[in-house]
N, C-alpha and C positions, 0 to 999 in steps of 0.2 A: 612687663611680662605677665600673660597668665597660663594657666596649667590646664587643659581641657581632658576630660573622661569622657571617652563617647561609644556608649554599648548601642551597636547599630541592626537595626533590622526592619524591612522596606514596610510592614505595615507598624509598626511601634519603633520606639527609640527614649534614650535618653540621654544628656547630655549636660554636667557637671563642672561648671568653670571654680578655679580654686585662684587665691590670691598666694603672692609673694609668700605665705606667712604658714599658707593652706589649710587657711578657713575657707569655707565656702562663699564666695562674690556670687553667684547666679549659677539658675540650671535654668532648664527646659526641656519637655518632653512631646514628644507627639505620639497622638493617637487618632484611630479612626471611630471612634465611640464618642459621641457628644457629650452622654453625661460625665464622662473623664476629663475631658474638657473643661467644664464646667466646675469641676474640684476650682480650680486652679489655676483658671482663663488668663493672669499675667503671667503665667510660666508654661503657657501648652500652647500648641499648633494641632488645627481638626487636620488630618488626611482625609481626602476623599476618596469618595467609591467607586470602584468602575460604575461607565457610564450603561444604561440597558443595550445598546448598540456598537458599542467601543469594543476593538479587536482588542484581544490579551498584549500584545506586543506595542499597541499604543498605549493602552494605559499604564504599564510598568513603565515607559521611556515618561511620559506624564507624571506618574505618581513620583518617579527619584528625579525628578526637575523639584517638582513642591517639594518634594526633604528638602532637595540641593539648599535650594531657595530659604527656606527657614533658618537652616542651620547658618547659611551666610549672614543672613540678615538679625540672628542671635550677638555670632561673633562680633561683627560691628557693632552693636550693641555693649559689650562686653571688655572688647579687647582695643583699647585708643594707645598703646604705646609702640613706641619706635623700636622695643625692641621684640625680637621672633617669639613667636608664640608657641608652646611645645605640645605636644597631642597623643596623649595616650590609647591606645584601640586594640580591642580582643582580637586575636587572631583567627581563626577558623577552627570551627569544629569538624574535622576532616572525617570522625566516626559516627558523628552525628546523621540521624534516619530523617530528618525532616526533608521534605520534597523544594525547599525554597531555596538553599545551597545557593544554585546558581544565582539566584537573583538577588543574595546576600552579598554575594562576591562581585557579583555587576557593581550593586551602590559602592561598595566599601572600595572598590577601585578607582572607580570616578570619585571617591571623596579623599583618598590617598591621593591623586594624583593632581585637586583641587590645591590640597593643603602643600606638596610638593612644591606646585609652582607657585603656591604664595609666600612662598620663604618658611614656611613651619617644618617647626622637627616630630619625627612618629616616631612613637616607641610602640613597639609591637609587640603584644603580651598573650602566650597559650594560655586559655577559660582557665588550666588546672592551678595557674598560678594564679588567678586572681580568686579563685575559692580559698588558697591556701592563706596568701595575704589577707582575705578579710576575716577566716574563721578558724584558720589554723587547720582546716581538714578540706580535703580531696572529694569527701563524699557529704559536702552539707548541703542541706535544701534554701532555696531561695529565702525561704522565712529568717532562715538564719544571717545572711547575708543582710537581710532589709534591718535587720534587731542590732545586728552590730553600726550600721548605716545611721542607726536613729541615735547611736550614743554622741554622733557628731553634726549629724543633718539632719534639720528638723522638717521632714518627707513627710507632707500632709498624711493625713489618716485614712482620708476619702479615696487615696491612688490604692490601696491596698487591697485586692480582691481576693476574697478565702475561699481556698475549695481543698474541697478531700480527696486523698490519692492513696494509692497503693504502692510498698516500699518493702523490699527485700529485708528482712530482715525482722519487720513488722508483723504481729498476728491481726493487725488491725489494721484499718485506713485512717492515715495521722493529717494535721491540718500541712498546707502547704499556701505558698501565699503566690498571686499571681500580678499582671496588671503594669500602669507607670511606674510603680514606688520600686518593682525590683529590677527596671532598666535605671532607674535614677539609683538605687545603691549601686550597683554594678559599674556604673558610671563612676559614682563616688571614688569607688576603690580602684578603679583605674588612672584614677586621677593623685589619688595618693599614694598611689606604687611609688609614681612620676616624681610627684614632689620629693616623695623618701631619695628616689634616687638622685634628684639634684643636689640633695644634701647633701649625701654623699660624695657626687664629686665635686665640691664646691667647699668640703671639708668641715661643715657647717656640723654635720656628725662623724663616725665612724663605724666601722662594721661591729664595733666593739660596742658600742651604744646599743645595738638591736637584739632582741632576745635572737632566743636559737634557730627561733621555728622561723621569726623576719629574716635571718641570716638568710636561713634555707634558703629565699623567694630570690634574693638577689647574687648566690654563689650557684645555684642549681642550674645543668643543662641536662639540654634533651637530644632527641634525634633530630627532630625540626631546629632546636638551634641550640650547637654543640659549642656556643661559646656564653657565658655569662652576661649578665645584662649588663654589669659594670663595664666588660672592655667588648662591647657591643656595639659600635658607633650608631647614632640614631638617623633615621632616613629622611635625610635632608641634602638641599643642592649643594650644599658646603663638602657634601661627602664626596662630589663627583668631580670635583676642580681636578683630581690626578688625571681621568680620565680621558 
């Protein structure tokens, strides 16, 4: 069995495979930046560019073929046992202004739907839980996520791009960090939601084990899902046999 995190988005990505134990076995990431690449060339994949002639509509059907592609031929890499392999993924930013939405939700369908019929189980996580899980706070910056990331993953130096932003709250513009290293923490922490929670039901821990604020991550619901993640069952073809 292994645990996959996988923070998706059709020009970057990361992806975080975790053992039994949930040390880190292997990541990868892709990018379309060569010197990123380059960091790190046994754990990246280059994305290509559109081409000077190529319709918009073929190269997205193109460009999420080469994810597809990668990301399968990772897994194989990674994952040789008999038994299902379980799959953690950010759910949608539905308040989110970026213009790529749709073609976030194109991949991320055709890769739910991949993992579906390959017998994998998804657990589906809203962004605000996985900030909360890795930093205890709703409103942390990416920097912050990559710093708690590195107290357990050792996330090359080179993936980490610095730039300066503006922030409510702020009379100044503070550092914030950009790049692979904060799709590969993100990843991380998706990955080790996963794991927590197998422990969980596997008895391996207790809710009594987790401080208050880990309590929170796995007793909390929302309007998008108004049941807990404990008695949540995970989307897999096991779930559809009543059907």
């Amino acid at each position: 069995m292994k645990i996959f995190g996988l923070d998706i988005s059709p020009d970057h990505s990361g992806v975080v495979c975790l053992n039994e134990d949930g040390s880190v076995f292997d990541y990868t990431y892709l990018t379309t930046t060569k010197k990123l690449l380059e960091v790190d060339p046994e754990h990246a994949a280059l994305l290509s560019k559109k081409g000077k002639d190529e319709s918009k509509d073929i190269f997205r059907l193109r460009r999420m073929n080469e994810y597809l592609e990668h990301l399968m031929d990772f897994e194989r890499k990674v994952s040789t046992s008999l038994f299902p392999s379980y799959y953690s993924i950010e759910g949608y930013a539905y308040r989110s202004k970026t213009t790529s939405i749709c073609q976030i939700a194109e991949l991320t369908g055709y890769l739910k739907h991949m993992i579906f019929e390959g017998g994998g189980k998804i657990r589906i996580h809203d962004p605000l839980t996985v900030k909360l899980f890795a930093t205890n706070s709703g409103r942390c910056l990416k920097k912050d996520i990559v710093e708690k990331a590195a107290l357990w993953f050792d996330i090359p130096e080179g993936l980490v791009k610095k730039k300066q932003i503006k922030k409510k709250g702020f009379a100044n513009k503070i550092e914030e960090f950009d790049g692979p290293a904060t799709d590969l923490a993100d990843a991380f922490f998706l990955a080790k939601m996963l794991y927590t929670e197998l422990r969980l039901r596997d008895g391996s821990i207790t809710i009594g084990n987790l401080s208050e604020k880990e309590r929170r991550i796995f007793l909390r619901v929302t309007k998008a899902y108004p049941v807990n993640i404990l008695d949540r069952p995970f989307v897999c073809k096991e779930e559809t046999n009543g059907l």
